[in-house]
MARTOR-74586 format. One record per residue (C-alpha): residue in one letter; x negated, y, z. Coordinates in steps of 0.1 Angstrom, whole numbers, padded with zeros to 4 digits. Each point is the difference from the previous one (the first is absolute). Layout:
BEGIN
 res    xx    yy    zz
   a     X     Y     Z
...
# end
This chain:
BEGIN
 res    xx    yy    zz
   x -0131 -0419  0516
   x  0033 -0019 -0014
   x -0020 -0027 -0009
   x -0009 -0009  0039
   x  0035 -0009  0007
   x  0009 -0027 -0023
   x -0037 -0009  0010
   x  0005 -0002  0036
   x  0037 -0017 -0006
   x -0016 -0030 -0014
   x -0028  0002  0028
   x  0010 -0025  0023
   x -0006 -0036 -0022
   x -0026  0006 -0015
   x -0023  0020  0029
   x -0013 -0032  0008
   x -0012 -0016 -0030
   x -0019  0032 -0010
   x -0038  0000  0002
   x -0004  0032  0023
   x -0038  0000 -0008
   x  0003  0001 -0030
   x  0026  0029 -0006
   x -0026  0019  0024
   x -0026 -0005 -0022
   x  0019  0008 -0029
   x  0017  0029  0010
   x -0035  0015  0015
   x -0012 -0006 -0038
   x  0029  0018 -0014
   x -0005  0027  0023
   x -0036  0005 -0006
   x  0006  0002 -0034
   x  0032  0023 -0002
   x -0022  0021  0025
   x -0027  0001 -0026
   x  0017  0006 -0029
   x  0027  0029  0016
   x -0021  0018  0021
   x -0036  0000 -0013
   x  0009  0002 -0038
   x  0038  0004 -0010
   x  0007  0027  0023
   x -0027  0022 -0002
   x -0010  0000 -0035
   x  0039  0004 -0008
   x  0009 -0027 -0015
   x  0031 -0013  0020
   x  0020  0027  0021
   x  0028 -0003  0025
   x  0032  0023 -0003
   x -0001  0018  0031
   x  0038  0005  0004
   x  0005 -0040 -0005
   x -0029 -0012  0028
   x  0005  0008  0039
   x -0028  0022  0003
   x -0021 -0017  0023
   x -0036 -0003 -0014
   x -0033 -0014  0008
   x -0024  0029  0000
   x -0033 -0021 -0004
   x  0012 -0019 -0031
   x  0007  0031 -0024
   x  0033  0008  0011
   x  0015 -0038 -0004
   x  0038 -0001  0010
   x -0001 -0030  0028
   x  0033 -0009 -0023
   x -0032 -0016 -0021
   x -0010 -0019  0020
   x  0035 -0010  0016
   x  0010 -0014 -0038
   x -0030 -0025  0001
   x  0006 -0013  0027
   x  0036 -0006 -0005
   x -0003 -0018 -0033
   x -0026 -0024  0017
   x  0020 -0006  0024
   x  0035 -0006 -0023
   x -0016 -0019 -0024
   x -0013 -0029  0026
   x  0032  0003  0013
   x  0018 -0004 -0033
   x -0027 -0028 -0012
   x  0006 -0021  0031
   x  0040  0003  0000
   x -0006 -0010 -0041
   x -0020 -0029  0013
   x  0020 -0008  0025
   x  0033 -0003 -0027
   x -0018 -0018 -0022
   x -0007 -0030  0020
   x  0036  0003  0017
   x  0009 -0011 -0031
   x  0036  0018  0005
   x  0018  0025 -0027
   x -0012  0037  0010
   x  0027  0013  0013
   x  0006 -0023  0025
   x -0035  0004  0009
   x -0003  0031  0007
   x  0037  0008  0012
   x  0009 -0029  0011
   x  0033 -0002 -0026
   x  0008 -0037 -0006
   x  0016 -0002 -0037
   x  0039 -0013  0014
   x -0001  0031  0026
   x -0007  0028 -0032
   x  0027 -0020 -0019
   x  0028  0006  0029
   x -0011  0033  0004
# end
């Protein structure tokens, strides 16, 4: 879950150029598929396990025993990489150096410091 906070940092400038539809669509897609692949075939037939002293211990009975961290991880990277593709996008057409981009350092205040 480390990767939600540098996601959510960055949150506020680009929230409203994102397509909201279409990261619902895409992370309903994702899930489907992680849901199909995890719990009707990798889990039970055994080929992908979860370390039980690394993971929570909260489960979804009805999907083979799935760890809800799962499903917790696919979400987060959809939602971190449209976050990090739309600050990206965002620097890009700033046309400004990175770093004072995305900390707001102008080059003569790092050199007095």
């Amino acid at each position: 879950m480390t990767a939600l906070v540098p996601g959510g940092g960055f949150f506020g400038e680009p929230r409203r150029f994102i397509n909201w539809c279409a990261v619902s669509l895409t992370l309903f897609i994702i899930l489907l598929l992680t849901l199909f692949w995890e719990a009707t075939l990798a889990v039970p037939y055994g080929w992908q396990g979860y370390q039980p002293k690394k993971i929570m211990g909260l489960f979804i009975g009805a999907w083979a025993d799935l760890p809800i961290e799962a499903l917790c991880i696919w979400i987060a990277v959809t939602y971190v990489t449209v976050i990090v593709f739309e600050i990206m996008k965002l620097l890009d057409a700033s046309q400004e150096p990175v770093r004072q981009g995305l900390l707001g350092i102008r080059a003569q205040e790092a050199a007095r410091k």
